[in-house]
C-alpha positions as CSV (number, residue, x, y, z in Angstrom):
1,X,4.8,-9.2,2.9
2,X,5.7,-11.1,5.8
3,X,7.2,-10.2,9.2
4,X,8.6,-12.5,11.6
5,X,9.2,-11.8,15.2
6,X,12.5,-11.6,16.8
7,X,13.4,-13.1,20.3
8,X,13.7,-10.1,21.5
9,X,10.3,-8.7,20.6
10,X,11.5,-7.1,17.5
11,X,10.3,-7.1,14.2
12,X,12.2,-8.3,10.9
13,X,10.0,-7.2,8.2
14,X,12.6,-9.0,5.5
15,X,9.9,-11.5,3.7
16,X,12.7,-14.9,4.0
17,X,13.7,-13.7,8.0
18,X,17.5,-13.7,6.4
19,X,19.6,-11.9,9.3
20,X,21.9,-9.2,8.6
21,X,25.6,-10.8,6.8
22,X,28.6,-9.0,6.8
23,X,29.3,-8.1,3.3
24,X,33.3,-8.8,3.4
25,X,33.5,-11.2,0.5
26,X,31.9,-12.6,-2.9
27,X,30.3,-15.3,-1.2
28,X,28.6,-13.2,1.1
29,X,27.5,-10.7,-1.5
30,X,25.7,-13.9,-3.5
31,X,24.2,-15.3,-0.3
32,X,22.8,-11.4,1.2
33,X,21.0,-10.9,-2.7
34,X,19.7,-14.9,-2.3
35,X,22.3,-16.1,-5.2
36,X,24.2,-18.7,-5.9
37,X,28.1,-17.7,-6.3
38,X,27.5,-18.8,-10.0
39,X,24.6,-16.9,-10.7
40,X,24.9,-14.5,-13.7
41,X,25.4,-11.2,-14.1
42,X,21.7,-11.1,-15.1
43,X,21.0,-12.8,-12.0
44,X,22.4,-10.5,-10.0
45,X,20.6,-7.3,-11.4
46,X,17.5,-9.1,-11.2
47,X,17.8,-9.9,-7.2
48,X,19.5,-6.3,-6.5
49,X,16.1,-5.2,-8.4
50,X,14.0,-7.6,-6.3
51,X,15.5,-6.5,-2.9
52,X,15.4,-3.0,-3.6
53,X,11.3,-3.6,-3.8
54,X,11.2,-5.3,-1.1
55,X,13.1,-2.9,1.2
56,X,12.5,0.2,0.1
57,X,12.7,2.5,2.9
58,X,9.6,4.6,1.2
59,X,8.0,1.8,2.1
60,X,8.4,1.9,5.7
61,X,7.2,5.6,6.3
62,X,4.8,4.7,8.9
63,X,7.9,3.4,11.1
64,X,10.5,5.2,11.9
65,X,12.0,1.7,13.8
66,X,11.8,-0.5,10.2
67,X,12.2,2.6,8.0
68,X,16.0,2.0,9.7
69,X,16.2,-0.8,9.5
70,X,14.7,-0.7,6.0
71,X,17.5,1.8,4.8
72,X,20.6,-0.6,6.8
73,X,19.8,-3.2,4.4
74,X,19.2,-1.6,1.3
75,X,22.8,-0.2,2.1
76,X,24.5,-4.2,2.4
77,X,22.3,-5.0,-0.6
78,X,23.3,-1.8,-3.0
79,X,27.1,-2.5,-1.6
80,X,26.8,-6.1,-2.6
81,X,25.4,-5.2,-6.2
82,X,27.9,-2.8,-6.6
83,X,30.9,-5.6,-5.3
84,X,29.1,-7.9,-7.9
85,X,28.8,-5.9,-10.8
86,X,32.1,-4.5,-11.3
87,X,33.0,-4.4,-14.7
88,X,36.3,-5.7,-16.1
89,X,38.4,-2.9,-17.7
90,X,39.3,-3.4,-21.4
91,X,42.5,-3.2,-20.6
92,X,42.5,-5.9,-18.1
93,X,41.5,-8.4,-20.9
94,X,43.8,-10.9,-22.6
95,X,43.4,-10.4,-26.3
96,X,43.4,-13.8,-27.5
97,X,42.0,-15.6,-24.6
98,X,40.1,-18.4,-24.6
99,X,40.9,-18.9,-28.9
100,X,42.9,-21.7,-30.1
């Protein structure tokens, strides 16, 4: 994994240097899991799957200072899985939609 030093001295242990996005927002949510807004749901669990590797916060246990920082973002990133994953109810579906 890569780190990549901050201007301020700090250290951002994320592998692509991605700064911390507010999650208000679809568009947001695609861009903090590295997706494109018309990625699939398959997509979606894959990066949420990929991220959650990545930052782990077990895998910071020698640093308090990135196991933080570690646990921050796997809170936006599960938040922005959970945003992009909602299911539709039944309910909410048109019967006949989409048949001619």
């Amino acid at each position: 994994m890569s780190s990549i030093t901050l201007t301020d001295g700090s250290i951002d242990a994320h592998p692509t240097g991605l700064a911390p996005l507010a999650t208000t927002g679809s568009i947001l949510d695609f861009q903090l899991l590295g997706l494109r807004p018309d990625s699939s749901p398959d997509d979606v669990r894959r990066a949420h799957r990929e991220l959650a590797q990545i930052w782990h916060p077990d895998r910071f246990a020698d640093s308090a200072d990135l196991r933080v920082r570690a646990e921050q973002r796997m809170k936006q990133i599960n938040a922005a899985y959970a945003r992009l994953s909602v299911k539709v109810p039944a309910h909410a579906i048109e019967v006949g939609a989409g048949a001619d």
